[in-house]
C-alpha positions as CSV (number, residue, x, y, z in Angstrom):
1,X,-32.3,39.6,5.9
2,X,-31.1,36.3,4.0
3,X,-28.0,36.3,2.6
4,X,-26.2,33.9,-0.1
5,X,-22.9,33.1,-1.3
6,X,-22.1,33.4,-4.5
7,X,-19.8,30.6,-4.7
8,X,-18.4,28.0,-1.7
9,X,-15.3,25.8,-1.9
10,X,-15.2,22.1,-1.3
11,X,-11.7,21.2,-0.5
12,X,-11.1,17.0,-0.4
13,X,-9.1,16.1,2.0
14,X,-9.7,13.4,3.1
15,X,-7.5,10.9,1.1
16,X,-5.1,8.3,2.8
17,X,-1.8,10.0,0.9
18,X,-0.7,5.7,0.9
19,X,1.9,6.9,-1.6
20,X,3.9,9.3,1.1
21,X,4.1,6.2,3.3
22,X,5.6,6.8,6.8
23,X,4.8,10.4,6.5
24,X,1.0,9.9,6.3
25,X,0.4,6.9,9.0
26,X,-0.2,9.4,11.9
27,X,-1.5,12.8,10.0
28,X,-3.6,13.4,7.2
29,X,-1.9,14.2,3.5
30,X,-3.2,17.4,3.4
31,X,-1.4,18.4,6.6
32,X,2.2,17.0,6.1
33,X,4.5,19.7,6.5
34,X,6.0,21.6,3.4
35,X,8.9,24.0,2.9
36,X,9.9,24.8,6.6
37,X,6.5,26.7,8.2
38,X,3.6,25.4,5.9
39,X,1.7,22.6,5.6
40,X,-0.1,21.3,2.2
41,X,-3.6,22.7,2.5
42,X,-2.2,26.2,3.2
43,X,-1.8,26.2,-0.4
44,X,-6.0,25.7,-1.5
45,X,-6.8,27.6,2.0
46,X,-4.6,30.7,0.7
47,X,-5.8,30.5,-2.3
48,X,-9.2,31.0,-1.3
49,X,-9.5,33.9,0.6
50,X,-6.8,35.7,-2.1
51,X,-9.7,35.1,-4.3
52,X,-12.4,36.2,-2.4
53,X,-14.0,33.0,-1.3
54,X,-14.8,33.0,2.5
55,X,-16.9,29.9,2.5
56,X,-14.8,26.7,2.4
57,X,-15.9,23.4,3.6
58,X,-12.9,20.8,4.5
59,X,-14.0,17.3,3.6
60,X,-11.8,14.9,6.2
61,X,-12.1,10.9,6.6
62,X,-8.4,9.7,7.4
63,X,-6.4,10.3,10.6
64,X,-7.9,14.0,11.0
65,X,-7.2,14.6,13.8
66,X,-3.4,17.0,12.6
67,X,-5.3,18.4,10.5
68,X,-8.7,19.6,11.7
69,X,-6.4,20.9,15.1
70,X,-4.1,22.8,12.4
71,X,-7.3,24.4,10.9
72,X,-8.8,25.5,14.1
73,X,-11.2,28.2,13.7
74,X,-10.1,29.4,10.3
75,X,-8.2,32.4,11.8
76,X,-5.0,32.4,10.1
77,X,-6.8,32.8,7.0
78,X,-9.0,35.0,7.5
79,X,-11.8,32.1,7.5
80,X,-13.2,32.8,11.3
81,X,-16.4,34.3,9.5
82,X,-19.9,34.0,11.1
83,X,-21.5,33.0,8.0
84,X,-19.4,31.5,6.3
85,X,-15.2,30.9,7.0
86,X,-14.1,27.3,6.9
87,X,-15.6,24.2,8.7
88,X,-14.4,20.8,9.2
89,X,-17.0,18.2,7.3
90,X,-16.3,14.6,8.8
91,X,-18.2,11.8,8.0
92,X,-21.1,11.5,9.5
93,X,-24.5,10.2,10.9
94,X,-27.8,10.6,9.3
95,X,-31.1,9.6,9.1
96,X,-30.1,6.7,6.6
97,X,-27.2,5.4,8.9
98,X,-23.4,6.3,9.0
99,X,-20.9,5.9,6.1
100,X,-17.7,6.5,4.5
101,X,-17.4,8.4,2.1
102,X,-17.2,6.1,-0.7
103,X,-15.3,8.4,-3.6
104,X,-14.2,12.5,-4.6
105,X,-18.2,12.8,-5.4
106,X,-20.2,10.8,-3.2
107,X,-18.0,13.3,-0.5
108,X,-19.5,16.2,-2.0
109,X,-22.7,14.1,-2.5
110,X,-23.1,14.0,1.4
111,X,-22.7,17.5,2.2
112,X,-25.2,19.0,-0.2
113,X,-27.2,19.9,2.5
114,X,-23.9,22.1,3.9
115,X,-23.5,23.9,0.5
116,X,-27.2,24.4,0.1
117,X,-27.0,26.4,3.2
118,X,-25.4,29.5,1.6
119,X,-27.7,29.0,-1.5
120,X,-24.4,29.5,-4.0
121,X,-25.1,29.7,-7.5
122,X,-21.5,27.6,-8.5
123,X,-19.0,24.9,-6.2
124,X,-15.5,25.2,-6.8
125,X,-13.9,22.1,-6.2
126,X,-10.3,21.4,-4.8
127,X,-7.6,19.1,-3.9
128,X,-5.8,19.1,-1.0
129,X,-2.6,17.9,-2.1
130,X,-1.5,20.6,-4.5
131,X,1.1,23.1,-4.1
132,X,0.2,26.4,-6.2
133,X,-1.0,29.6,-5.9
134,X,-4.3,30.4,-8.3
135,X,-6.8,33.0,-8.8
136,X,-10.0,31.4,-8.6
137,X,-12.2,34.4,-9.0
138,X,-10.6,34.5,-12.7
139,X,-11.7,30.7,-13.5
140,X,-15.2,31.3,-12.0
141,X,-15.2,34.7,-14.3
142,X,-14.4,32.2,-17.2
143,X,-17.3,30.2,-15.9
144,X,-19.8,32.5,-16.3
145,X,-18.3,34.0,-19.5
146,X,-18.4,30.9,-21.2
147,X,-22.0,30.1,-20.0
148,X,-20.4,26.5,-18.9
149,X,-22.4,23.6,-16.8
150,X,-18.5,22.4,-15.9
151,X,-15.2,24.4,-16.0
152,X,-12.0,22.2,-15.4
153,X,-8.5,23.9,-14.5
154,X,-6.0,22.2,-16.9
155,X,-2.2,22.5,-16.7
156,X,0.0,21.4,-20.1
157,X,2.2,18.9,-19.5
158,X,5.1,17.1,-21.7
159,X,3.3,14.7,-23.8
160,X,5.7,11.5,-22.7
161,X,4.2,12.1,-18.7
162,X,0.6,12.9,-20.3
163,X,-0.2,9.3,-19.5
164,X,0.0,9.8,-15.7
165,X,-3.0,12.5,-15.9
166,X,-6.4,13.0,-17.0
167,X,-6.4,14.3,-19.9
168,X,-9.1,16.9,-21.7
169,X,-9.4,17.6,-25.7
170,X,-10.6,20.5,-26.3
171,X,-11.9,23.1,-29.4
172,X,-10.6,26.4,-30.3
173,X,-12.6,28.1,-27.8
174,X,-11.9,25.8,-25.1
175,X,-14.8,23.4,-25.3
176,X,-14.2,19.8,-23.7
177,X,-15.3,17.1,-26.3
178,X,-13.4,14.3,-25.1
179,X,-12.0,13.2,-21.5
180,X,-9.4,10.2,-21.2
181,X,-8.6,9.0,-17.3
182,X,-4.5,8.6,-17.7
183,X,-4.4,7.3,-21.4
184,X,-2.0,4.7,-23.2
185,X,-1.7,7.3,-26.0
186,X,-2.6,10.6,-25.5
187,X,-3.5,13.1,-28.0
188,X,-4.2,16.1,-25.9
189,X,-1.4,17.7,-23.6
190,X,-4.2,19.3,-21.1
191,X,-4.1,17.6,-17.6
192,X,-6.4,18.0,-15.1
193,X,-5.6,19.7,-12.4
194,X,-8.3,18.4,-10.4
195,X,-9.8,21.8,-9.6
196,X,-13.2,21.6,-10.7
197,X,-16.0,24.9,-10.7
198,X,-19.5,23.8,-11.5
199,X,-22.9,25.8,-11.3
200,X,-24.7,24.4,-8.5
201,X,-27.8,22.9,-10.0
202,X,-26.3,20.6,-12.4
203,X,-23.7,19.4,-10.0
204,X,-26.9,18.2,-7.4
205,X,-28.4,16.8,-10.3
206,X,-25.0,14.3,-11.3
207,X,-24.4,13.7,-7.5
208,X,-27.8,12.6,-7.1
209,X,-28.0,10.0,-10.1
210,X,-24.6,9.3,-9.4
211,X,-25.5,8.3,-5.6
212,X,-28.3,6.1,-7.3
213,X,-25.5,4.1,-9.3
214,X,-24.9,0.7,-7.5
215,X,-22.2,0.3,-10.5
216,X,-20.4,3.8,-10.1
217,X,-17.2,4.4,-8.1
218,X,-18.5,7.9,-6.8
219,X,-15.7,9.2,-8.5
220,X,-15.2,12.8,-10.9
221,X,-13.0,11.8,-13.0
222,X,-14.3,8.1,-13.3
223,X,-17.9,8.8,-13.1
224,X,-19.2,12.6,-12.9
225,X,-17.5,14.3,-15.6
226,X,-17.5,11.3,-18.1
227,X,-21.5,11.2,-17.8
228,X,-21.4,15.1,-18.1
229,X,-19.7,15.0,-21.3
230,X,-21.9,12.0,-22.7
231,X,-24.7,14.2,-22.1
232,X,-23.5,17.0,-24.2
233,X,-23.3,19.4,-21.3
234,X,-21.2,22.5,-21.6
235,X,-17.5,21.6,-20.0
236,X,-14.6,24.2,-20.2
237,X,-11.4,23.6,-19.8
238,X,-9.3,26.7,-18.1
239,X,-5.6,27.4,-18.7
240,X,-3.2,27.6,-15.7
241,X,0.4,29.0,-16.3
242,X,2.3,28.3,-13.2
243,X,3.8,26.6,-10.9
244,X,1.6,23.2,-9.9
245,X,3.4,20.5,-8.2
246,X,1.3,17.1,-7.3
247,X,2.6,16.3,-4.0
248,X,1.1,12.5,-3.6
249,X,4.9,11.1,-3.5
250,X,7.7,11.2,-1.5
251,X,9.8,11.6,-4.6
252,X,7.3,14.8,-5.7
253,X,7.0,16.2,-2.2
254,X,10.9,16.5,-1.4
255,X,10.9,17.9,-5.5
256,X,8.6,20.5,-4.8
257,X,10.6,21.8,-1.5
258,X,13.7,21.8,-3.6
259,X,12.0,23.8,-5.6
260,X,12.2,26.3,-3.4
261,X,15.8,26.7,-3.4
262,X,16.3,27.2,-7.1
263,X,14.6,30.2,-9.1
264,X,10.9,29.1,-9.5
265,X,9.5,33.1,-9.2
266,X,6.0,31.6,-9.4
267,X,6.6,29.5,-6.5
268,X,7.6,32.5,-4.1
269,X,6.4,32.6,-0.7
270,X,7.3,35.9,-0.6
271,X,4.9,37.6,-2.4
272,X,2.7,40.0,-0.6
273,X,0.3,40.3,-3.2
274,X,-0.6,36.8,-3.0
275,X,0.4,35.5,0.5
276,X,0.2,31.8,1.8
277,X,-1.2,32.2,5.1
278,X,-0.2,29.3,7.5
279,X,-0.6,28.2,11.3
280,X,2.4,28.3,13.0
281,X,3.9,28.9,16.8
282,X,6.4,31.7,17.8
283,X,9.9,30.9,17.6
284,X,13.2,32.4,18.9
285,X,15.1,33.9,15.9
286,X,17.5,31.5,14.3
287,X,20.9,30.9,15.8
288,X,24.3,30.1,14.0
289,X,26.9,29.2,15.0
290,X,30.8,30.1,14.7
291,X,32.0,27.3,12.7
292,X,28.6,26.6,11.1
293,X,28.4,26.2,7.3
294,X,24.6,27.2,5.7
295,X,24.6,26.7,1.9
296,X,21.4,27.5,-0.5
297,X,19.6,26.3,2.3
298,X,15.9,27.7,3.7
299,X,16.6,28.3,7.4
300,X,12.8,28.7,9.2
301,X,13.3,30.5,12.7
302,X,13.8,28.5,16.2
303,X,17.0,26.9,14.3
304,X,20.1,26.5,15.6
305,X,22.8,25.2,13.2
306,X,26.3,24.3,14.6
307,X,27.1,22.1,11.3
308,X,26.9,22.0,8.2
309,X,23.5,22.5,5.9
310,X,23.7,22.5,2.2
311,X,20.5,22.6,-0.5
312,X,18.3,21.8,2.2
313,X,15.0,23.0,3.7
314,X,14.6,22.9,7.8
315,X,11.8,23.7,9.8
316,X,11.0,25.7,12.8
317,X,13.4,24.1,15.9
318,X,16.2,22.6,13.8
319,X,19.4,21.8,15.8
320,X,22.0,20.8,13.6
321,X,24.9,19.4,16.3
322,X,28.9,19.9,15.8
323,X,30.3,18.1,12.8
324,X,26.5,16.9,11.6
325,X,26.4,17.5,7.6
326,X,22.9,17.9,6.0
327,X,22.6,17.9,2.2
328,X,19.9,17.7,-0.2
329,X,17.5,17.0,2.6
330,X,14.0,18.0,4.3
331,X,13.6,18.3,7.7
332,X,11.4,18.8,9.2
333,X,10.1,20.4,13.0
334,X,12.1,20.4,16.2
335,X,14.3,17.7,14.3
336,X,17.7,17.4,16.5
337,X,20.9,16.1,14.2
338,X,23.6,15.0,16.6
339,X,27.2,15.2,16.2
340,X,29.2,13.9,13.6
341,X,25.9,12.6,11.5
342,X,25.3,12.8,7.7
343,X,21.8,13.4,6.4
344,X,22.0,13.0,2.7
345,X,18.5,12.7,0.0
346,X,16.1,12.5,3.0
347,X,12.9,13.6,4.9
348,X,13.0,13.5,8.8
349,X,9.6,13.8,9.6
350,X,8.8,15.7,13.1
351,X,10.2,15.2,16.3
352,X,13.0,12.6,15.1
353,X,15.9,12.6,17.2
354,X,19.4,11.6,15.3
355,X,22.2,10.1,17.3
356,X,25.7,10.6,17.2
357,X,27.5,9.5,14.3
358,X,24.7,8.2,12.1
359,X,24.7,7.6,8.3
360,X,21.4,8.2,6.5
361,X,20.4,7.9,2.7
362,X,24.1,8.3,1.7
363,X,23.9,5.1,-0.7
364,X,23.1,7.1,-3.5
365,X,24.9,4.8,-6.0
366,X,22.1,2.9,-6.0
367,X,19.4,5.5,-6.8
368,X,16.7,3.7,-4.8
369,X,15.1,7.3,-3.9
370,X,14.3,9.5,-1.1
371,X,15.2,8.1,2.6
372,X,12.0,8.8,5.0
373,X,12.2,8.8,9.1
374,X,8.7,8.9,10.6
375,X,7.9,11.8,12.8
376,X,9.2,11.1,17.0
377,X,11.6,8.3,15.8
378,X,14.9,8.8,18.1
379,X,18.1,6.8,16.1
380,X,20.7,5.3,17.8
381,X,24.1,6.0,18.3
382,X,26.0,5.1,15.1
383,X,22.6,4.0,13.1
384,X,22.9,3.4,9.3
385,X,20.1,3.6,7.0
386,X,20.3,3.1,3.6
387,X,19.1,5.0,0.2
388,X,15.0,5.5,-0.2
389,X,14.6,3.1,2.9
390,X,11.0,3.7,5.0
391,X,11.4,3.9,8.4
392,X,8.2,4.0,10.3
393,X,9.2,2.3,13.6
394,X,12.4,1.4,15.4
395,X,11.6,-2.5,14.6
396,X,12.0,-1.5,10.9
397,X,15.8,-1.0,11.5
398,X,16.2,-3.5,13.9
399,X,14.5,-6.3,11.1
400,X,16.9,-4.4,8.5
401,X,19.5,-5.1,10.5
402,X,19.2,-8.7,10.7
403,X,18.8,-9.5,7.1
């Protein structure tokens, strides 16, 4: 007997993340690590099955290899399905030759073929760089209430950081009449959140002229939904209220894992109603010691803490060493801290040893931003590294050093 999906996800992540720097050089954006035992694209994943999507295709280009080992079969979602779950859609080769994928739609563009498979009647289309929790299954019930060709998730935002989004104007009932990529002046407050649902047909039908465009960037929010609109087509734009944190900088990334310290209820990871799901190994419960000091802190388990941790988030394997202070700070996996350090307004990626004695992002008087040690970098003895500095290599301090 045949059998159809209603509706499949097509989740983009194949984006370089250039903006998170030494954090994305070895791994994918969607997989950097967030708030002590997730990663990014737990987030959309989570969201999906909550919502009663078991069909997700994962669109990768850039270092995948984190992230499509981090995916696996789909299990930890509840996305090992035989027709259906989640697959991993590289690049690849076809008739016509290898390529790229060129932009957000000429992704989708090239795996038509994969959503025609399940015969869906509507695509939902994601981001994975996103941290929220969302009900699809609502937006695609607005879909079909509204009889829309497009429906667009929007988020308000203050109208003086309007100009950093795409921005929709829409009617009393929602209708999109006018669409403005990251305006000088905006006169609407509803950004996009780049979560896109349209009803399959129509979609195939822009893809495909899109494709024939030698001019076009391949791009939704350049190209797709523009041409949509100029056509007259019916585009809706759908409220969130929520939490919805863009996590494409280091500055909004270590944000949004602070935000998990202060009281952000929609943000809670505790909610069994709507879990995130995530990938993650067994650990040994956490261990603290006698004189240790643990502050507003998120602890994950594996840790052992014989300093001092205040307003920070720490992931599974944390040792924090004798007289090591940690404030304000991400850190990341099976990060060791050794004695005497201070970690102050960082992110230490995975794997980074710290020697004894350091000093890192404690300059603070000169509000350059967020201090970032790439993942397996092991610091010497007495190492200093200023506020907001990058350090992807050892030869980054050892250059800094001789300026």
């Amino acid at each position: 007997m045949f059998r159809k999906k209603e509706c499949v996800a097509m989740l983009l992540a194949g984006g370089q993340g250039s903006r998170l720097y030494a954090l994305t050089e070895k791994t994918a954006k969607p997989a950097v690590p967030y708030g002590g035992k997730y990663r990014i694209i737990d987030f959309p994943l989570s969201n999906c099955v909550n919502s009663g999507i078991d069909t997700v295709g994962v669109l990768t280009q850039y270092q995948p290899l984190v992230l499509n080992d981090y995916i696996g079969n789909g299990l930890p979602w509840d996305l090992d399905r035989a027709f259906g779950g989640v697959k991993i859609l590289p690049p690849y080769q076809g008739k016509k030759g290898a390529d790229w994928y060129r932009g957000t739609a000429n992704a989708i563009y090239q795996n038509m073929e994969f959503i025609d498979r399940y015969d869906p009647e509507y695509v939902l289309i994601l981001s994975g760089d996103h941290i929220y929790k969302m009900d699809y299954a609502k937006m695609l019930e607005h879909h079909k209430k509204m009889g829309a060709d497009c429906t667009i998730a929007v988020i308000d935002v203050p109208l003086k950081e309007a100009s950093r989004f795409g921005i929709m104007s829409a009617d009393e009932e929602g209708r999109i009449f006018k669409f403005s990529e990251k305006p000088k002046n905006p006169d609407s407050t509803k950004a996009s959140m780049g979560i896109y649902i349209f009803s399959k047909e129509v979609l195939f039908r822009y893809l495909t002229a899109d494709a024939a465009d030698p001019a076009s960037t391949n791009d939704f929010g350049k190209n797709i939904i523009p041409a949509m609109l100029a056509a007259g087509e019916r585009m809706y734009a759908y409220p969130f209220v929520g939490y919805w944190k863009d996590v494409g900088t280091i500055s909004s990334l270590w944000e949004a894992n602070m935000d998990l310290l202060g009281e952000t209820p929609e943000l809670s990871l505790n909610d069994e109603e709507w879990r995130i799901y995530s990938r993650h190994d067994a650990h040994s419960p956490q261990f603290v010691g006698p004189d240790a000091v643990i502050e507003n802190s998120s602890i994950t388990e594996g840790c052992e803490i014989y300093g001092t941790v205040r307003n920070s988030v720490l992931g599974a394997g944390v040792c924090v060493l004798e007289g090591a202070v940690v404030s304000d700070s991400v850190i990341m996996d099976d990060v060791v801290i050794g004695e005497g350090s201070r970690i102050q307004y960082s992110i230490l990626d995975t794997g980074v040893r710290v020697g004894r004695d350091c000093r890192i992002g404690l300059d603070r008087k000169k509000e350059k931003g967020i201090t970032v040690i790439a993942t397996g970098l092991k610091l010497p003895t007495c190492c200093e590294i200023g506020d907001g500095e990058m350090i992807s290599t050892l030869d980054d301090i050892k250059e800094r050093e001789r300026i």
